[in-house]
N, C-alpha and C positions, 0 to 999 in steps of 0.2 A: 492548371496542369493539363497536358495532354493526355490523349486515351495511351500512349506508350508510358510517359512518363509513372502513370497510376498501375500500370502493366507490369512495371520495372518494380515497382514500392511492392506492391502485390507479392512476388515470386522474390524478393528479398526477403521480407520482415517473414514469410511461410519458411522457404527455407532454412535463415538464420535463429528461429523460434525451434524448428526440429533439430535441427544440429544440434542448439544449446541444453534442449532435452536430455537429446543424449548425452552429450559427454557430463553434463553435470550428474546425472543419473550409471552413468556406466564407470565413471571413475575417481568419481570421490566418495569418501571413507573407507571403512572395512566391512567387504561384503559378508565375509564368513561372521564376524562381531555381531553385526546385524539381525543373520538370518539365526542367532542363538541367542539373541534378544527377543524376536519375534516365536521362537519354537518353544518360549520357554512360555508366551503368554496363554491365555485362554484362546482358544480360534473363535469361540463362538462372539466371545466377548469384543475381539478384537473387530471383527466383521461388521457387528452392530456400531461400535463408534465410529468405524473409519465411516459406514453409513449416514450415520447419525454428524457426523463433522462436514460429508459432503452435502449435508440437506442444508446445514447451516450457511454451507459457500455459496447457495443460490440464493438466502439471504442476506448473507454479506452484500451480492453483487445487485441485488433487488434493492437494497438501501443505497447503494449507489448510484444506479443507475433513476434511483425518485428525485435525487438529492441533483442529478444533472439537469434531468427536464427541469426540476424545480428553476435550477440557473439559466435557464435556456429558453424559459418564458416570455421575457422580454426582443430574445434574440429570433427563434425561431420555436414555431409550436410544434411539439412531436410527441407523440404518443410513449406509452410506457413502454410498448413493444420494441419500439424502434430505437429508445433510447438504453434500453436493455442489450441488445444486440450490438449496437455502438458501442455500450462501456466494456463489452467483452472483447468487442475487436480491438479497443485500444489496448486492453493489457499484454497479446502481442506485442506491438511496437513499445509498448512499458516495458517487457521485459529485456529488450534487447538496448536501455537505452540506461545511463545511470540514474538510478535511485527514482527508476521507473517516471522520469517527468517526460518519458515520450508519449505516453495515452492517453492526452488532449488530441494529438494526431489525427489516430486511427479514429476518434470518436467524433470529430467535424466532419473528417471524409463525409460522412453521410448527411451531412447538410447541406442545402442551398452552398453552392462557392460564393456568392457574395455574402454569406454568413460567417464564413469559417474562421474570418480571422476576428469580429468581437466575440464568437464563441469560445475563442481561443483563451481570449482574457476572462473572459467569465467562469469558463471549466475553471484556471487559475485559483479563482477565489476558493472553490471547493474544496482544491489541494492545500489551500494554507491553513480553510476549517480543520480539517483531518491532523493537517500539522499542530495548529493548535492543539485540540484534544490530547494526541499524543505527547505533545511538551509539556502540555497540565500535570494528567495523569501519570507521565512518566517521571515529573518532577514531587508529586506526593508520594511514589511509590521509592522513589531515592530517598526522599525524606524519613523515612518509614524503615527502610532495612539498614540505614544508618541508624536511628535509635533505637534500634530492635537488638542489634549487635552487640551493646550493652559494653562497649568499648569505653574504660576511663580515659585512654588517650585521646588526646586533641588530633583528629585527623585533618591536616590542611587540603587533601587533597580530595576529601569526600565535601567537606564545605565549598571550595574553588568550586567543583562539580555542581553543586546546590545553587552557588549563586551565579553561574552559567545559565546553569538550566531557569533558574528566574527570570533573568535578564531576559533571555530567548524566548519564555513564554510572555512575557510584559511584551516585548517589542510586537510579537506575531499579534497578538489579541490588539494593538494598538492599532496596526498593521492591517486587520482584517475587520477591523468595525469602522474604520477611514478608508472605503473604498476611491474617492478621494484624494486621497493621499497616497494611495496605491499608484492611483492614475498621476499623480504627477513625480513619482519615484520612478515609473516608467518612462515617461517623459524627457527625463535623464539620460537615458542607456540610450547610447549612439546608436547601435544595432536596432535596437526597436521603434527608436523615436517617431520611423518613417509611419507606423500607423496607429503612432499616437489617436487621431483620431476615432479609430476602431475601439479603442480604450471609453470610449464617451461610456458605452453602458454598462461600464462600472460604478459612472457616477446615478445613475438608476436606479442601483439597489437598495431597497428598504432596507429600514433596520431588523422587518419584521419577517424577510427571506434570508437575512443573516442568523438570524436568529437559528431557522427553520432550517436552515441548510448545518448548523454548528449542533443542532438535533439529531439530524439521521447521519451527521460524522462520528457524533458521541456514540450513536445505536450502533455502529459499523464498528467502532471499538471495542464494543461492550460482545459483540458476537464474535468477535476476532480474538477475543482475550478466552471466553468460554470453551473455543475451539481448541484451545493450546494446554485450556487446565483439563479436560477433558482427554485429550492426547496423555498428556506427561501424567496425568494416574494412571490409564490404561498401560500405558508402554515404558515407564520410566517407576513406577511406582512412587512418584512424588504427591505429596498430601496436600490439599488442596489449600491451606496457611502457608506452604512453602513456596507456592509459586502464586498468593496474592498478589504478595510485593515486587516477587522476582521481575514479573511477566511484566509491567507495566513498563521496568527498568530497560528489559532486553529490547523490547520497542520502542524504547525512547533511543537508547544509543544504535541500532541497528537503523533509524529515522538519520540520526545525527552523523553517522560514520559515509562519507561517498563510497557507492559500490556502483561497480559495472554488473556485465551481466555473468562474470566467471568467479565474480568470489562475493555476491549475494549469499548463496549460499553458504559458503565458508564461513561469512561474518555473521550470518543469524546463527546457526549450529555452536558458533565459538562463544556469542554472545550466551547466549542459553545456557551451554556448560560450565562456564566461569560463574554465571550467579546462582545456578543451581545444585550443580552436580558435585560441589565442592563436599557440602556437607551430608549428599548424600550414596557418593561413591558410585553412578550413575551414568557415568559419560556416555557410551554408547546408548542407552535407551533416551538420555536427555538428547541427544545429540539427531537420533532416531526421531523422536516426536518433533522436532525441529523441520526434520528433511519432511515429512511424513505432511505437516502443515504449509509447509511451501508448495510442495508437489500438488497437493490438493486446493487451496486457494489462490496459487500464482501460476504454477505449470498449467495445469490443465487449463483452465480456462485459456493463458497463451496461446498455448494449443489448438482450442477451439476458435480463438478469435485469428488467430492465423489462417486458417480454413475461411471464416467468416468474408474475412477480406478477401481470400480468393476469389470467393466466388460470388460475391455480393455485386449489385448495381448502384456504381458508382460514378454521381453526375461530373463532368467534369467543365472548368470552366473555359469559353470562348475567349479567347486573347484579340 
């Protein structure tokens, strides 16, 4: 790409990240609902968790960005710092792109250019680990608030759900310990086929970096899941047994549902309310700890990795 072309990408993905801010932030829900949810909490209380949940985002984004150099060994060596700063600038371009699979992008930018494109497939692998873990766990936590229900009726349509959601985690785990057979599923796809070859260091990967990387996916769920039970006691007064099962659910299908970047929001907050707030009359605080978790694990960061790209030095490659 040229120094204009990277110029252009730069002052797009900054400005359409700020735009997105706002208007997701200035006009969706009910401001006054909100702000007598939030008056109604402890301020002291409320300040230490949102604290306490933003010290987590830096480990959220710390397990991810291990978890990329981890994949990026083979492809190009790079320090923790540098891959750290990548994985933020990618969720920029993740946010602005659906169901965030733009932040391989922003995160090669900063490679060698004759790197970017097997990084490309490699970063890949990461995102199906993640996918994995989330179709697991969010397939035992379906399996869970359907026997918890204590329902005599035969539900067809929670079962259908069950043996979806198996199906899809069967396939992905097959999927993701056959790197392999990744590479020649790509191999397929007309649009990609041309650098099929770039695909080679997929065939690479140990079994013992899959592993390693399906590790610090799981640790990145396990913080992502705490940050939400942690929100919704504070701010929804929901008990921490009610949103065991709930949470695992709401990210399994907010994973599974295609969103852009105008009604992410929308579907996480809706997803959340439907499993939670039913039984516990809750909407706006559940709906609240929903915006509350987004804004701090996905906004900001955006944010920041918008900025990042701006002003970063970024190689570009010779044609």
């Amino acid at each position: 790409m040229s120094r204009r072309t990277i110029l252009i990408i730069r002052w797009t993905v900054f400005l359409l990240a700020s735009g997105f801010l706002y208007l997701r932030l200035s006009t969706h829900g009910d401001a006054q609902g909100f702000a007598e949810v939030l008056s109604d909490r402890d301020q002291a209380l409320l300040l230490v968790t949102l604290s306490g949940v933003l010290v987590l985002t830096l480990l959220n984004w710390g397990l991810e960005a291990t978890k990329w150099r981890l994949l990026m060994r083979d492809v190009e060596r790079i320090t923790f710092g540098k891959a750290f700063v990548a994985t933020i600038a990618g969720t920029s371009i993740g946010m602005i792109t659906p169901n965030r699979v733009g932040e391989f992008v922003g995160r090669v930018l900063f490679l060698a250019p004759e790197n970017r494109i097997p990084a490309s497939f490699a970063t890949a692998v990461g995102s199906i680990a993640q996918f994995v873990v989330t179709v697991v766990m969010g397939t035992f936590g379906l399996i869970a608030l359907i026997v918890t229900a204590r329902s005599e009726a035969f539900d067809p349509l929670g079962v259908a759900w069950i043996t979806l959601c198996v199906l899809v985690a069967v396939a992905s785990l097959l999927l993701y310990f056959n790197p392999d057979l990744l590479h020649r599923v790509i191999a397929r796809i007309p649009f990609i086929r041309r650098w099929e070859q770039h695909a080679a260091s997929l065939d690479r990967m140990s079994i013992d970096v899959l592993f390693r990387v399906l590790l610090f996916s799981a640790l990145r769920y396990v913080v992502f899941a705490i940050q939400f039970m942690i929100i919704l006691v504070v701010m929804a007064d929901v008990a921490l047994l009610d949103s065991l099962f709930a949470i695992p659910v709401a990210f399994l299908f907010s994973t599974l549902i295609p969103t852009v970047m105008l009604t992410e929001l929308g579907v996480r907050g809706s997803i959340a309310v439907a499993l939670i707030s039913p039984q516990l009359a809750q909407d706006k605080g559940v709906f609240l700890a929903s915006t509350a978790l987004w804004v701090i694990n996905i906004a900001l960061p955006a944010l920041v990795g918008s900025l990042i790209l701006l002003m970063a030095r970024i190689r570009n490659a010779r044609a």
